[in-house]
N, C-alpha and C positions, 0 to 999 in steps of 0.2 A: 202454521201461519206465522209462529215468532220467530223459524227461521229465516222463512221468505222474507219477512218485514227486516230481520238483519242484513239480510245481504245484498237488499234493496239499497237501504239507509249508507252498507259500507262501499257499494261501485257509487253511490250519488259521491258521497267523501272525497273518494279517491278520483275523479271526474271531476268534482268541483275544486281539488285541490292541485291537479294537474291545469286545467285552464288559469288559476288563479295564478299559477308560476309563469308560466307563461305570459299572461295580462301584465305582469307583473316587470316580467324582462323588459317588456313595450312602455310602460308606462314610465320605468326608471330612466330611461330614455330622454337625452338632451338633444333638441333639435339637432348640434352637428352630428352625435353617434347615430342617430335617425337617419343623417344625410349618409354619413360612413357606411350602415348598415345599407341603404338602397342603391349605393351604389357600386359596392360590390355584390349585390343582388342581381343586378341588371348587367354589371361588367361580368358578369361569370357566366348570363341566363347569352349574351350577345354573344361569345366569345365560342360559347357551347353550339350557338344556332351556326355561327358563320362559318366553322370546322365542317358544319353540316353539308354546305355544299362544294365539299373537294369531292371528286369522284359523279358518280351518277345519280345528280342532285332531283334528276326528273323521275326514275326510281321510288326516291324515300316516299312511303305513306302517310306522311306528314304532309309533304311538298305536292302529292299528288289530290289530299282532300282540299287542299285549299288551291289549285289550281283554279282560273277561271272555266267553264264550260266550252269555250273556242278554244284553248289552250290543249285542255283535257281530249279536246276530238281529233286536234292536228299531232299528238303526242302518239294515239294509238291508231292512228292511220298511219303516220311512218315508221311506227313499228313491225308493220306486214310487208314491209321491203327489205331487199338490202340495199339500197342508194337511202332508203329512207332512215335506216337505222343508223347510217354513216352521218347522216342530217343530224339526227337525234344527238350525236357524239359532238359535234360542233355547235349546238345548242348549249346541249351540257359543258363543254368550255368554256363557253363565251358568259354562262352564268354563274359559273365558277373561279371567272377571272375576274369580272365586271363587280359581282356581289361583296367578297371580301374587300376589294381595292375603299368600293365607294361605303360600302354599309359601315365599318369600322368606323371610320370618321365621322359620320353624319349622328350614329347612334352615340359616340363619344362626346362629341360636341353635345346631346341633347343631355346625355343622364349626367354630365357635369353643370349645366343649366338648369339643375332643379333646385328649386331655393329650398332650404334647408326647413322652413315652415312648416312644407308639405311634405316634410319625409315622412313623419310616424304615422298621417294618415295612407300611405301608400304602404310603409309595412304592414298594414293593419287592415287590407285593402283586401284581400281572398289570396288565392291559391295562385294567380296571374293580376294582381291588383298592380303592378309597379310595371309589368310588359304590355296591358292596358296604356296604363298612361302614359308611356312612352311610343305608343302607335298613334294614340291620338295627337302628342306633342310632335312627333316626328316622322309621321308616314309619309302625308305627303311632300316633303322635303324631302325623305329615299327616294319616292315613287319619283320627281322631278330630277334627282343624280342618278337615279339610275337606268332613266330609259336614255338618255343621249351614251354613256357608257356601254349599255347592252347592245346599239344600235352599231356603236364603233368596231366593239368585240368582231358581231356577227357581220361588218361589212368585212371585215379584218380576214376574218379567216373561211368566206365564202359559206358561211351558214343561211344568209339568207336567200342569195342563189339557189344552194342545195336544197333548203326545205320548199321554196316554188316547186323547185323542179322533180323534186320526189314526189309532191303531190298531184302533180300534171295536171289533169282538167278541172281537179277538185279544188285545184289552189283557190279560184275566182270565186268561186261559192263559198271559201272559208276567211277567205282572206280582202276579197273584192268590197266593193258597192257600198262606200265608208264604213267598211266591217272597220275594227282595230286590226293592227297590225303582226305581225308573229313578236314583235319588238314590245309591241306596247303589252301583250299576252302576253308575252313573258317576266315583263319587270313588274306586272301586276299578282303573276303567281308567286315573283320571288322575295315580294314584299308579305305578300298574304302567309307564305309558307316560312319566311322566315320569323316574322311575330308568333308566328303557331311554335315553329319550334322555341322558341324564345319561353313559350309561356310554360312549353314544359315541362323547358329548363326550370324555370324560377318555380313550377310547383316541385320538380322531386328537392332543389334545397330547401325548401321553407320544409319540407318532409323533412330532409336527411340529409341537413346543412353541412357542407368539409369546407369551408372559408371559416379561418379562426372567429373573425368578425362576424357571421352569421351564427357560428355555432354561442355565442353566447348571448343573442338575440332568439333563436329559435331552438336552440340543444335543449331537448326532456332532461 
């Protein structure tokens, strides 16, 4: 029993000596180093999401659970083609050109407009406490630059042609009878999928910070 009770008493120690170093790094914290510290939290968590969509962004498992449900149905219907799979590749361009161009800017502009008041409560916010508030500060301001972008891309290089036309009779039923658009379906999954990556980013560094500035905010 007196060992139990020892080595109860010594992980409680070591648990409450570990959170209190940590509380500690936050607390010492002046509103700018707060700002410092969130905004290279969210410059590293956007920068990490937006590299996400070179290549085949429709793919990632990340991009695929936060698709919308029309999105998600018109994606594995044209993957049982090959006109339809050629679709899917100029999809996948057009949101891999459109995303980085317009998200960079828009999420720049937003995590430099965070007044410095509310930094430490955002470092101090969960695991995606700071990629939150920047969804709510900024989404729909993406979702607004990035559907007339998406829209450009895919007039641009015949993707939306192709994905009609790869779907054939089925287009009208997915796409028809003020359904949303493949256009508006896509800049809604590339918003949703890219805050999801965003927040993953920002949990494995609050995990296992490599930004000088974070590691002396979150470094054990």
């Amino acid at each position: 029993m007196k060992n139990f009770l020892s080595l109860f008493f010594t992980i409680s120690f070591l648990v409450m000596s570990q959170s209190c170093n940590v509380n500690k790094g936050l607390a010492g914290l002046s509103p700018d180093q707060a700002l410092n510290g969130v905004q290279a939290l969210l410059g590293g968590a956007s920068s990490n999401a937006i590299k996400g969509f070179a290549g085949n962004i429709l793919g990632n498992a990340v991009m695929q659970n936060a698709m919308p449900k029309g999105l998600s149905q018109i994606t594995n219907l044209l993957g049982n083609s090959s006109n339809g799979t050629k679709a899917l590749g100029l999809l996948n361009s057009a949101l891999g050109s459109a995303v980085p161009e317009v998200a960079s800017s828009v999420l720049g502009n937003a995590t430099k407009g965070i007044a410095a008041a509310n930094a430490l409560s955002l470092l101090k916010g969960g695991d995606t406490g700071a990629t939150d508030f920047l969804k709510k500060a900024a989404g729909q301001k993406l979702s607004a630059a990035l559907l007339p972008a998406i829209t450009s891309k895919l007039t641009a290089n015949g993707g939306l042609s192709a994905i009609t036309s790869a779907l054939g009779g089925q287009a009208a039923s997915l796409l028809g009878n003020g359904k949303p658009s493949i256009a508006d379906l896509a800049t809604s999954g590339a918003v949703d999928g890219l805050f999801s990556m965003m927040g993953n980013a920002e949990k494995a560094e609050r995990a296992n910070p490599t930004n000088p500035v974070l590691k002396e905010i979150f470094g054990k």
